[in-house]
N, C-alpha and C positions, 0 to 999 in steps of 0.2 A: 424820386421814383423814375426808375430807364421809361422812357418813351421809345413804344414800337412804332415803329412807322410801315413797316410790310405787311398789308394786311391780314396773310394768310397766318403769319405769326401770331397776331393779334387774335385773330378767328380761334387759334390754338391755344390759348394762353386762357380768353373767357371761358370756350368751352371747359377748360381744366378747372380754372376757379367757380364759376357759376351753375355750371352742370353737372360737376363731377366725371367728364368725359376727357380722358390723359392722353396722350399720343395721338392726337387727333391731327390729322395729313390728309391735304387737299392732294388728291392722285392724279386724275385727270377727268375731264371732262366727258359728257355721256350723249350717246346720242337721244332726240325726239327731243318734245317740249321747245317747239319753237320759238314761245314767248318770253320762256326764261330761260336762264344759264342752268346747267344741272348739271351734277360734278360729283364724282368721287371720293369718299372721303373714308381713310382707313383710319382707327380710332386703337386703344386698349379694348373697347367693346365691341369690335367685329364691324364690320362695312356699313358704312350709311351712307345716304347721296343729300348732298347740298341743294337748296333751290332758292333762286332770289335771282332777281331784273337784269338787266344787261346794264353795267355802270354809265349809259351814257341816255337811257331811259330813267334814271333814278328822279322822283318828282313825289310830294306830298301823297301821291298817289300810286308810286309807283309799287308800294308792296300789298295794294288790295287784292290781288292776283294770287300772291301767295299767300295771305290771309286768310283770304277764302278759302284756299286749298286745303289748308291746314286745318281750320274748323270743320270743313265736311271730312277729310277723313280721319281726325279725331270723334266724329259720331259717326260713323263706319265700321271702322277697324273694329274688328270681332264681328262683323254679322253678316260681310264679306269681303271680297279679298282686294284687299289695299295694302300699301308698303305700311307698318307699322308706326304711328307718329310718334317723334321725338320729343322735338322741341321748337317753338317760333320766337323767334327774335324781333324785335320791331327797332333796336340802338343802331343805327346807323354808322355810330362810331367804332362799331365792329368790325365791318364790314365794308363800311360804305356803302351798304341798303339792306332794307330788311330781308332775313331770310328764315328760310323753314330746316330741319332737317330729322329725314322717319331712316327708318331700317330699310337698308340694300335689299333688293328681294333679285334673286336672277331667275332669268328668263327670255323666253326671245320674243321680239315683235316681228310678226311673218305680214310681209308686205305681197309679192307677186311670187312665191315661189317657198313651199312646204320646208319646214326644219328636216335636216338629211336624215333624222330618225325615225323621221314619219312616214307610212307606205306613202308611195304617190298616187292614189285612187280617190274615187267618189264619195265611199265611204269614210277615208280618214276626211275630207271637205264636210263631209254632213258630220263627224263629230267635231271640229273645230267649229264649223258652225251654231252646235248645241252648247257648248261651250262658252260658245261667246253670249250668248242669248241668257242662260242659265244666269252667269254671272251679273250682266241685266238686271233677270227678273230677283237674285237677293236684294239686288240695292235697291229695288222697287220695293220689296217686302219689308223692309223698313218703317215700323211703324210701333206706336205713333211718329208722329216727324218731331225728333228734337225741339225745341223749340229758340234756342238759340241759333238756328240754322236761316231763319226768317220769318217771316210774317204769312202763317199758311195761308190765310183769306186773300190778301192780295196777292198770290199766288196762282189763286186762280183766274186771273186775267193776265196772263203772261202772255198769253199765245197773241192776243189783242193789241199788247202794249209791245211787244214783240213789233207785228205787223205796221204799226201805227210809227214806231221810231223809224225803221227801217226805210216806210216810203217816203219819211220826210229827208230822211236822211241823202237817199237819192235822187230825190227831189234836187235837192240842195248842192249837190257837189257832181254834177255828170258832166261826164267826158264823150258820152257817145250814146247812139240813141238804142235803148233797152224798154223798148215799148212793154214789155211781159213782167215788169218789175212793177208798174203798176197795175196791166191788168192783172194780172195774178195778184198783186196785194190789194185788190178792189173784192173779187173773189170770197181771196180764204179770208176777210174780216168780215166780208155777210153771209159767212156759210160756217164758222168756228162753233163749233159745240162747246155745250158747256159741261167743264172738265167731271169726268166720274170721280178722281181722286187727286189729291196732289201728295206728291212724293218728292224723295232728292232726286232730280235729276240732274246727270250728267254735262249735256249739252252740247257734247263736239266726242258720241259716243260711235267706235268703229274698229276693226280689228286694229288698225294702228295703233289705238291708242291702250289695250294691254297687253301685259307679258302674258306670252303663255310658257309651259312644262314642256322644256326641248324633247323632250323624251315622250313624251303624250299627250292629247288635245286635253287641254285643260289650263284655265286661265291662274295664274299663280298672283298679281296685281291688274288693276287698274290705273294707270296712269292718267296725270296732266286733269286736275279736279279744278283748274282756274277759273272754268267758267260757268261751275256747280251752280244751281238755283234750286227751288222750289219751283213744283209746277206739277202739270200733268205729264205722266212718265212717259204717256204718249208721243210726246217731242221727242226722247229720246228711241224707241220702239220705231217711231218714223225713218229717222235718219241711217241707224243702223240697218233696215232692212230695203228699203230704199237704194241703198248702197251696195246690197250682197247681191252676187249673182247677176250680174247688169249683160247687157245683151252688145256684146262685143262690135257689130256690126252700126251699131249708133255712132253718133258722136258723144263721149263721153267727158264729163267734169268731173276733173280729179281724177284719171283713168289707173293710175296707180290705187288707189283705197280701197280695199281688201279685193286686190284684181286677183287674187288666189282661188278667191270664189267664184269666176266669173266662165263657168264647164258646165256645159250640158249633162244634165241629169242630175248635178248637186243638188242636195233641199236650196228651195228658194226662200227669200224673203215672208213671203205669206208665213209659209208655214213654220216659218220661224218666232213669228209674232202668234201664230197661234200656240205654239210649246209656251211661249212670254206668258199667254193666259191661262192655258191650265194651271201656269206656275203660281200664279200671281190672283189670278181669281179674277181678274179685271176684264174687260170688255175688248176687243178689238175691232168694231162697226164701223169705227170712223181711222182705219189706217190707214185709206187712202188722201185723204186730206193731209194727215199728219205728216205722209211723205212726203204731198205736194212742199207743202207747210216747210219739209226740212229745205229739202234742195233750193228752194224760194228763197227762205232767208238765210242759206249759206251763202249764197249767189248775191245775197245784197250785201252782205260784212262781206265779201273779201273783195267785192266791187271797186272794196274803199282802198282797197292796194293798189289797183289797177288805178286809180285817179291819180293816185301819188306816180307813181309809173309815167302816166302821161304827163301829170308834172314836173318830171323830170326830178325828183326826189329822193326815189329808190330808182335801179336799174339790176335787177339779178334774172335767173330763168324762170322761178316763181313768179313772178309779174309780169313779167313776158306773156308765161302761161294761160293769165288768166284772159288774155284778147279772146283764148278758144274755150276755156272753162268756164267762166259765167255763162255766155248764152248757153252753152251746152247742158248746165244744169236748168238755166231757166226751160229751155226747151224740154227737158225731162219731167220737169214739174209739172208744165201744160200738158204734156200726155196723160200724166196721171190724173192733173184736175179735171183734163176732159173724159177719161173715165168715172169721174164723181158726177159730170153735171154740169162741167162749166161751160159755156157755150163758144 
């Protein structure tokens, strides 16, 4: 039997034998999804994109990422819009780690500045807006919840066990003194509601992270499902709006993230969460919390970059970044939970 040894070969040869998928060529690499590699891959069956770790992250664990990716949007696909799944892999001898791969969807990720086919006005911002929301609120309508997707009951303590990891976490590993990390996770663990519904959520949900229709607001995929859970949909509905429409004049974390929206007179966040409920039927009482809630524990995961940073571990402009993007989210968060109540 010839032994291949280049793995892309290798990659080409299983797909042929095991999938039934022939001419299968890794093209190039893609941008977003900054936790894994994702890559181009032209086939006999038309375009799919590869996903799987970065070879030097590979570890017993290193394909729960895309595991999980792959079971929530094989209970997805068809009820809204995600790239098509293919196939997950878990042989490492394939590849050299495990990977996933669905149907190519194109489309464009609009970061700070509208696709050239789009007017440049308020209105095309308030449909892009609706759009992204919409798209939201099917994946919220999702019901019942698969049941291979997790454990709904403990589900609903996410937001608790959320809060609770996070401030041990930073407890535990700090570089600099982030007073708002704990009062804010003091806060929103004695003021968290208890969840109306639990749904798939998201969890790192924002115009970055779908494609939309170059040609007109409308989301074509949702991308990067790694860090999919069950929960209250609310998590996700925070963070997204939270995010839209941010007042320019602040200090802002992550001031890139849907900075498209951020023009006087666009639909704002509010009401964006309120289209979420007519859509969805759900409640939105407590969006102020949830937002607090997001930017609080975005501000504590990516905290954990920033320690390696000063560890001298990693060294790029992301981490750099974040000396100014954490407080600035944390300090976002305390506005908003001092709008709720917090003293």
């Amino acid at each position: 039997m010839q032994i291949v040894s280049d793995p892309a070969e290798r990659f080409a040869r299983w797909l042929d034998r095991e999938a039934g998928i022939a001419e299968a060529r890794i093209v190039r690499p893609l941008t977003g999804g900054n936790a894994n590699v994702t890559s181009l891959v032209e086939t006999a069956d038309g375009p799919m994109v590869l996903r799987h770790p970065p070879a030097d992250t590979v570890s017993d664990l290193a394909g729960a990422g895309i595991a999980r990716e792959f079971r929530f949007i094989s209970a997805i696909a068809g009820k809204a819009p995600v790239a098509a799944p293919v196939l997950f892999c878990n042989d490492l001898a394939v590849l050299g780690a495990p990977f996933s791969l669905t149907r190519f969807v194109s489309g464009t990720a609009i970061t700070d500045t509208l696709p050239s086919a789009y007017a440049n006005n308020v209105d095309t911002l308030d449909a892009v807006g609706h759009a992204l929301i919409d798209a939201l609120a099917s994946v919220h309508a999702i019901t019942p919840v698969p049941a291979e997707l997790g454990d709904a009951e403990k589900a609903r303590t996410f937001v608790g066990r959320q809060i609770e990891r996070w401030r041990a976490v930073r407890s535990a590993h700090a570089v600099r003194d982030l007073p708002l990390i704990e009062t804010l996770g003091v806060w929103l663990a004695d003021n968290a509601p208890p969840p109306e519904a639990v749904r798939i959520v998201h969890c790192d949900y924002h115009l970055d992270n779908v494609l939309m229709d170059p040609a007109v607001p409308d989301v074509r995929a949702i991308l990067d499902w790694e860090m999919a859970t069950l929960a209250d949909p609310m998590v996700d509905v925070g963070l997204v709006t939270a995010m839209w429409n941010r007042d320019e004049s602040l200090p802002l974390g992550f001031a890139f993230v849907q900075r498209v929206s951020n023009v006087a007179g666009a639909v704002d966040g509010r009401s964006l969460a309120q289209r979420w409920a007519r859509a969805t039927g759900l409640s939105i009482d407590h969006l102020g919390y949830f937002q607090a809630f997001a930017l609080w524990r975005l501000a504590a995961i990516v905290e954990g970059a920033y320690v390696l940073f000063r560890e001298g571990q990693v060294d790029g402009p992301y981490e750099r970044g974040l000396e100014q993007d954490v407080p600035a989210l944390l300090d976002a968060a305390r506005r908003i939970a001092a709008g709720e109540g917090m003293a």
